[in-house]
Z-matrix of the N, CA and C atoms (Angstrom, degrees):
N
C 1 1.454
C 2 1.514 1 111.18
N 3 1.240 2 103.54 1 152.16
C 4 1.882 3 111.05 2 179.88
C 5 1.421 4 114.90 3 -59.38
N 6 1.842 5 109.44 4 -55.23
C 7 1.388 6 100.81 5 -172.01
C 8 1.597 7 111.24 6 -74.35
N 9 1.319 8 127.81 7 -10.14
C 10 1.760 9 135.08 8 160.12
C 11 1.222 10 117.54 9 -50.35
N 12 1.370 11 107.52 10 -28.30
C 13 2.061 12 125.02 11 -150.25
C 14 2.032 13 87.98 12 -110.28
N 15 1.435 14 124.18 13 -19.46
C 16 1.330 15 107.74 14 -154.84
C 17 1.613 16 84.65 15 -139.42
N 18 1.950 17 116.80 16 81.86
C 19 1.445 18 114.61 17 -173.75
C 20 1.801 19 81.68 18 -88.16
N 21 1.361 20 137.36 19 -3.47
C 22 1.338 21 115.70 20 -155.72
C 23 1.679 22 111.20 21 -157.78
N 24 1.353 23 105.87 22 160.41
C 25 1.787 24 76.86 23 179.69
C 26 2.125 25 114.97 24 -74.88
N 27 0.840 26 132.84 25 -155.09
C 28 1.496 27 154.04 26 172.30
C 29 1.828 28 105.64 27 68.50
N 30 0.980 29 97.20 28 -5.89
C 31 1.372 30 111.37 29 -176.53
C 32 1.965 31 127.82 30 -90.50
N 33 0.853 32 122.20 31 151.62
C 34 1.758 33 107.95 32 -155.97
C 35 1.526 34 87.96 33 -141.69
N 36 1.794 35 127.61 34 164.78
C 37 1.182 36 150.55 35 176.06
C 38 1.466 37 122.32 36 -139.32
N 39 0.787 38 127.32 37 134.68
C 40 1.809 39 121.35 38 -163.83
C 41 1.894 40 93.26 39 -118.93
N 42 1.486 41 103.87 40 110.33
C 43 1.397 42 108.36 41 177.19
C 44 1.515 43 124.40 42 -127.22
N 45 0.755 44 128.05 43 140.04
C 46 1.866 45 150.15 44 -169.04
C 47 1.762 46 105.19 45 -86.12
N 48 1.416 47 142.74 46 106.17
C 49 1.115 48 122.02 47 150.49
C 50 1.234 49 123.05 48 -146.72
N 51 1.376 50 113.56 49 166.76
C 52 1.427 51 113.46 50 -151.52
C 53 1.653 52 105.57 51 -94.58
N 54 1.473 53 121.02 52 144.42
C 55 1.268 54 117.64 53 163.39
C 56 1.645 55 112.42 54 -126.36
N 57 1.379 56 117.47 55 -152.12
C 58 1.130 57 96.81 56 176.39
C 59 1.476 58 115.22 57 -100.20
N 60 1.305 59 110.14 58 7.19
C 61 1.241 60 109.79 59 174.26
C 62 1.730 61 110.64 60 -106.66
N 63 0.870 62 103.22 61 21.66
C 64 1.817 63 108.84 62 166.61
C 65 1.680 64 109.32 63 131.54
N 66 1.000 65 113.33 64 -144.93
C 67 1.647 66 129.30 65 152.44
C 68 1.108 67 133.03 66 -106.36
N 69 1.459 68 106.40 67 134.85
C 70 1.946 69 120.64 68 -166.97
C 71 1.114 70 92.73 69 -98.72
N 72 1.215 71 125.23 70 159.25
C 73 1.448 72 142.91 71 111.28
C 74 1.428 73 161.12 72 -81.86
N 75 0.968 74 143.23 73 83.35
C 76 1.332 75 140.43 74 169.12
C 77 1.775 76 150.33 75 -74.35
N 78 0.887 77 124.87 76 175.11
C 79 1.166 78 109.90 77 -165.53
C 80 1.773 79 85.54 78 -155.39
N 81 1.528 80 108.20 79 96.38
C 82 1.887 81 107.94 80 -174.94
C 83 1.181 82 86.36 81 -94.51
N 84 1.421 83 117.72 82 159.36
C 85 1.342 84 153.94 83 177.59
C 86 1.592 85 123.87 84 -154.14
N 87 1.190 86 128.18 85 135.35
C 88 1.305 87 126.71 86 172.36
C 89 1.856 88 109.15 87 -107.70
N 90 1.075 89 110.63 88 115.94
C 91 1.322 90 117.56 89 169.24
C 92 1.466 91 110.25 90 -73.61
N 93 1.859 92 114.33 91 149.53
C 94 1.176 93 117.48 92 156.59
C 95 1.211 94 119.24 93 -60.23
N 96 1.649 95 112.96 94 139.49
C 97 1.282 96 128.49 95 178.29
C 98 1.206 97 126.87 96 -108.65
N 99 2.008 98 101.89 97 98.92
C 100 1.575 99 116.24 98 -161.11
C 101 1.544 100 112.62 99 -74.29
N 102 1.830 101 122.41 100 0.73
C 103 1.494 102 130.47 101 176.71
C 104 1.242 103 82.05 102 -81.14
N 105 1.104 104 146.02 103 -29.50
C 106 1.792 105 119.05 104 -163.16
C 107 1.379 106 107.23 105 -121.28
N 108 1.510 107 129.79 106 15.99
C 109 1.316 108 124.12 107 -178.06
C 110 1.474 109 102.87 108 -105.15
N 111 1.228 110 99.95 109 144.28
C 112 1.794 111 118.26 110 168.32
C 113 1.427 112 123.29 111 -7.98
N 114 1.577 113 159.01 112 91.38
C 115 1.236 114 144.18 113 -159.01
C 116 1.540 115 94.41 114 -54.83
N 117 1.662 116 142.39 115 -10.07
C 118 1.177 117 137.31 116 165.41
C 119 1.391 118 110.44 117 -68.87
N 120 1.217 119 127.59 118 -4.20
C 121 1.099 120 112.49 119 179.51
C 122 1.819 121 124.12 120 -67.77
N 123 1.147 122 121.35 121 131.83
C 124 1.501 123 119.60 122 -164.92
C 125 1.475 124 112.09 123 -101.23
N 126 1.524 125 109.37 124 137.29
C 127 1.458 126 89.29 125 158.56
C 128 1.122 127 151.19 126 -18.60
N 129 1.484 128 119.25 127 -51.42
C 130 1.454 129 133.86 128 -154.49
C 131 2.080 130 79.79 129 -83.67
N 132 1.336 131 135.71 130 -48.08
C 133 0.990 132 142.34 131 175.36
C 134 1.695 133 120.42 132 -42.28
N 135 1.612 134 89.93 133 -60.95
C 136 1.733 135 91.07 134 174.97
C 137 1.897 136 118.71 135 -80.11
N 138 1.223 137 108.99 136 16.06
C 139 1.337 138 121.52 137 166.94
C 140 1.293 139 114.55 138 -100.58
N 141 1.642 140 123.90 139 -43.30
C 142 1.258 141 127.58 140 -172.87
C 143 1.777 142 91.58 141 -71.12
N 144 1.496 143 129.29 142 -58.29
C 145 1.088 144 117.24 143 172.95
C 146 1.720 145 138.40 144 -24.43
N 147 1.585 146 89.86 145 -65.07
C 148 1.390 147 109.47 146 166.79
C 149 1.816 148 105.38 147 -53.81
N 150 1.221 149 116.07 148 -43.88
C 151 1.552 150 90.80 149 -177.29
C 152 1.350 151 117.62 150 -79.52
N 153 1.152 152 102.98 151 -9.45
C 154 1.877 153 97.60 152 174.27
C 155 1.416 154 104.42 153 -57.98
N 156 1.507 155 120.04 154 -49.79
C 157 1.659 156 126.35 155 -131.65
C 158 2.067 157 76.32 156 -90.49
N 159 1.150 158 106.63 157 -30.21
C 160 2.059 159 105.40 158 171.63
C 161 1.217 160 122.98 159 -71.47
N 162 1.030 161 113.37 160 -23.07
C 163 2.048 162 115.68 161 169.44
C 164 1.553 163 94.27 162 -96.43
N 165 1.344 164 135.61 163 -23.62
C 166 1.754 165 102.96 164 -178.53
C 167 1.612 166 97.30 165 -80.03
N 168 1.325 167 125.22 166 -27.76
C 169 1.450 168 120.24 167 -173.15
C 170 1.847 169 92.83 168 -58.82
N 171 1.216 170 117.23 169 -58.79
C 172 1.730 171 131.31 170 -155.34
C 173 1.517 172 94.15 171 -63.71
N 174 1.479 173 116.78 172 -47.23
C 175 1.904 174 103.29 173 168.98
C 176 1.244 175 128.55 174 -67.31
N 177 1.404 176 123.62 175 -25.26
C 178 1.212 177 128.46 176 150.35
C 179 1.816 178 125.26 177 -46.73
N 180 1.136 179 91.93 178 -65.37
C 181 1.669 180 97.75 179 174.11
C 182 1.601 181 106.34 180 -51.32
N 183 1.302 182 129.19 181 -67.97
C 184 1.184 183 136.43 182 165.75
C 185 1.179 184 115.18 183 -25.12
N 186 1.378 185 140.07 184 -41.84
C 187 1.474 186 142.85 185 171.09
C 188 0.979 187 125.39 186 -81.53
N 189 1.416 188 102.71 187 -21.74
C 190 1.701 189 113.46 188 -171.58
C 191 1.785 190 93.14 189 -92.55
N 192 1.062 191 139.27 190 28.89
C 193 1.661 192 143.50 191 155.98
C 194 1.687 193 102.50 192 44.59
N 195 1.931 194 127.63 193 21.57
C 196 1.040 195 113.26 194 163.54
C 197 1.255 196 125.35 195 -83.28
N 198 1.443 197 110.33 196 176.62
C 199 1.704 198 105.12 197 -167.49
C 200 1.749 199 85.64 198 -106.22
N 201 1.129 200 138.03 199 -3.69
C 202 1.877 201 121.94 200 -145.76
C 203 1.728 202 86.97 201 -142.90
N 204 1.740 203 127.17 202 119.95
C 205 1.305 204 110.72 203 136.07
C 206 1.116 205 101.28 204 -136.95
N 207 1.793 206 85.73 205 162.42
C 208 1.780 207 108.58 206 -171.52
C 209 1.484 208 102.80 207 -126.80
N 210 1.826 209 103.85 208 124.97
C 211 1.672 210 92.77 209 -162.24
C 212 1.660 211 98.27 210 -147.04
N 213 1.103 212 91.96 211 112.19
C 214 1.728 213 89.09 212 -177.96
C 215 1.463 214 111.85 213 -84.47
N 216 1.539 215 122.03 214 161.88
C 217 1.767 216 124.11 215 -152.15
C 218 1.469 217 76.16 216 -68.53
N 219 1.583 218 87.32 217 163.11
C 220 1.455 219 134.43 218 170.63
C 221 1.438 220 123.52 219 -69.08
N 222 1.088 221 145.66 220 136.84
C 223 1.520 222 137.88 221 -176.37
C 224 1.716 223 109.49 222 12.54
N 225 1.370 224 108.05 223 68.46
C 226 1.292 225 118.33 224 166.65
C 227 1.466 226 117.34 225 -109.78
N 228 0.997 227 111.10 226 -12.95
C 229 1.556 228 112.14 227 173.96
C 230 1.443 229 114.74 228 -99.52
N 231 1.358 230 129.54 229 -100.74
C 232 1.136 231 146.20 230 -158.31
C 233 1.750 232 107.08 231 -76.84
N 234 1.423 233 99.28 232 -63.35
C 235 1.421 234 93.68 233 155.28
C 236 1.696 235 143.34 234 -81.95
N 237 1.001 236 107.62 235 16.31
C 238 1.373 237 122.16 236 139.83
C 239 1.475 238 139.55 237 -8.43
N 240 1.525 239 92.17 238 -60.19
C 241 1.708 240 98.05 239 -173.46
C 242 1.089 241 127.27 240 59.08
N 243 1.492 242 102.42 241 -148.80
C 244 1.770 243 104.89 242 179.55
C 245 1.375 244 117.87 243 -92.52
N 246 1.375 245 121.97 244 21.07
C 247 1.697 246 138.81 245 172.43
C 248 1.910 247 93.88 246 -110.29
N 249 0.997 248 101.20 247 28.81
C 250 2.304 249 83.78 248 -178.63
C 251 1.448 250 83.95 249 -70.08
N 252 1.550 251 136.48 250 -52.67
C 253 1.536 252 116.39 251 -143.42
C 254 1.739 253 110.24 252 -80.67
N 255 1.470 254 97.92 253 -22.51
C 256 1.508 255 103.07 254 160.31
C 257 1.506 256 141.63 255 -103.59
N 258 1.733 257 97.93 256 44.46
C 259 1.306 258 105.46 257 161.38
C 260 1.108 259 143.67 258 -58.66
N 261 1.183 260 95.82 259 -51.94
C 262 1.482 261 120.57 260 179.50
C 263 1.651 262 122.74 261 -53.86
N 264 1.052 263 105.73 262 -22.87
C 265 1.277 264 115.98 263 -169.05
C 266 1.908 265 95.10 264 -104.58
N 267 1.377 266 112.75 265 -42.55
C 268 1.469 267 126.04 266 179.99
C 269 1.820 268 106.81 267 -45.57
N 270 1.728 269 93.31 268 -53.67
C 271 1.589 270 109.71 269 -163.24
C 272 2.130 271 99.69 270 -79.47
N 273 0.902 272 93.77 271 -4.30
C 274 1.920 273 89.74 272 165.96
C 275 1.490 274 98.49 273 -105.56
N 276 1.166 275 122.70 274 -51.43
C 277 1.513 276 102.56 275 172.93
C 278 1.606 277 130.75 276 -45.52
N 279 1.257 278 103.55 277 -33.25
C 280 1.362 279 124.41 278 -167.27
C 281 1.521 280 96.39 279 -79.64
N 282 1.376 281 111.02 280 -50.67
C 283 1.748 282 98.37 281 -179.67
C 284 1.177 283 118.88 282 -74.51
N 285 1.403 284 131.36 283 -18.48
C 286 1.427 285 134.60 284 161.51
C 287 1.505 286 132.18 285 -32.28
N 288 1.883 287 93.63 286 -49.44
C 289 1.448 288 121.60 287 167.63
C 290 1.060 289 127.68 288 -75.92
N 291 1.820 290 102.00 289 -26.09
C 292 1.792 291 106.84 290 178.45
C 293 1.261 292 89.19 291 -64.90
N 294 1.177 293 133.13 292 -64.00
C 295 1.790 294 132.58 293 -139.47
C 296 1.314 295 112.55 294 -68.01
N 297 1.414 296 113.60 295 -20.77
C 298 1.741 297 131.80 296 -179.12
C 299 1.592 298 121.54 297 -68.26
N 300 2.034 299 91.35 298 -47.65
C 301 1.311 300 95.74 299 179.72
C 302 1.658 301 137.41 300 -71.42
């Protein structure tokens, strides 16, 4: 189960379910949440974060033997914080590191 697979945030679950129009897939993830982290929190910090929560999505996919994912950035909205205007630049750094680790 997802909420079994996701005791914490940075961490992701790759799940199968049925509707009536066939079977979905997903791939849940909880992003770090830069509205509730420390104003100490540092770049170099909310990147290493962000790349954790991007390699559990990328081992997931990887296991899950699909050929197609579609994954919109990571705590870019709501959890965001006081980095929203430097996401963009955060969430390529961050996948750089996902793909490495």
């Amino acid at each position: 189960r997802v909420r079994d697979a996701i005791t914490a945030p940075l961490r992701a679950k790759f799940h199968t379910h049925q509707t009536d129009r066939g079977s979905r897939t997903c791939i849940h993830v909880v992003g770090p949440n830069f509205s509730e982290e420390p104003a100490g929190c540092s770049q170099e910090q909310a990147v290493d974060m962000l790349s954790q929560a991007y390699q559990a999505v990328l081992a997931e996919f990887a296991a899950s033997r699909l050929s197609c994912l579609r994954m919109p950035p990571l705590s870019g909205g709501l959890f965001a914080g006081r980095f929203r205007e430097e996401m963009p630049r955060l969430t390529w750094l961050a996948l750089q590191l996902g793909f490495g680790r």
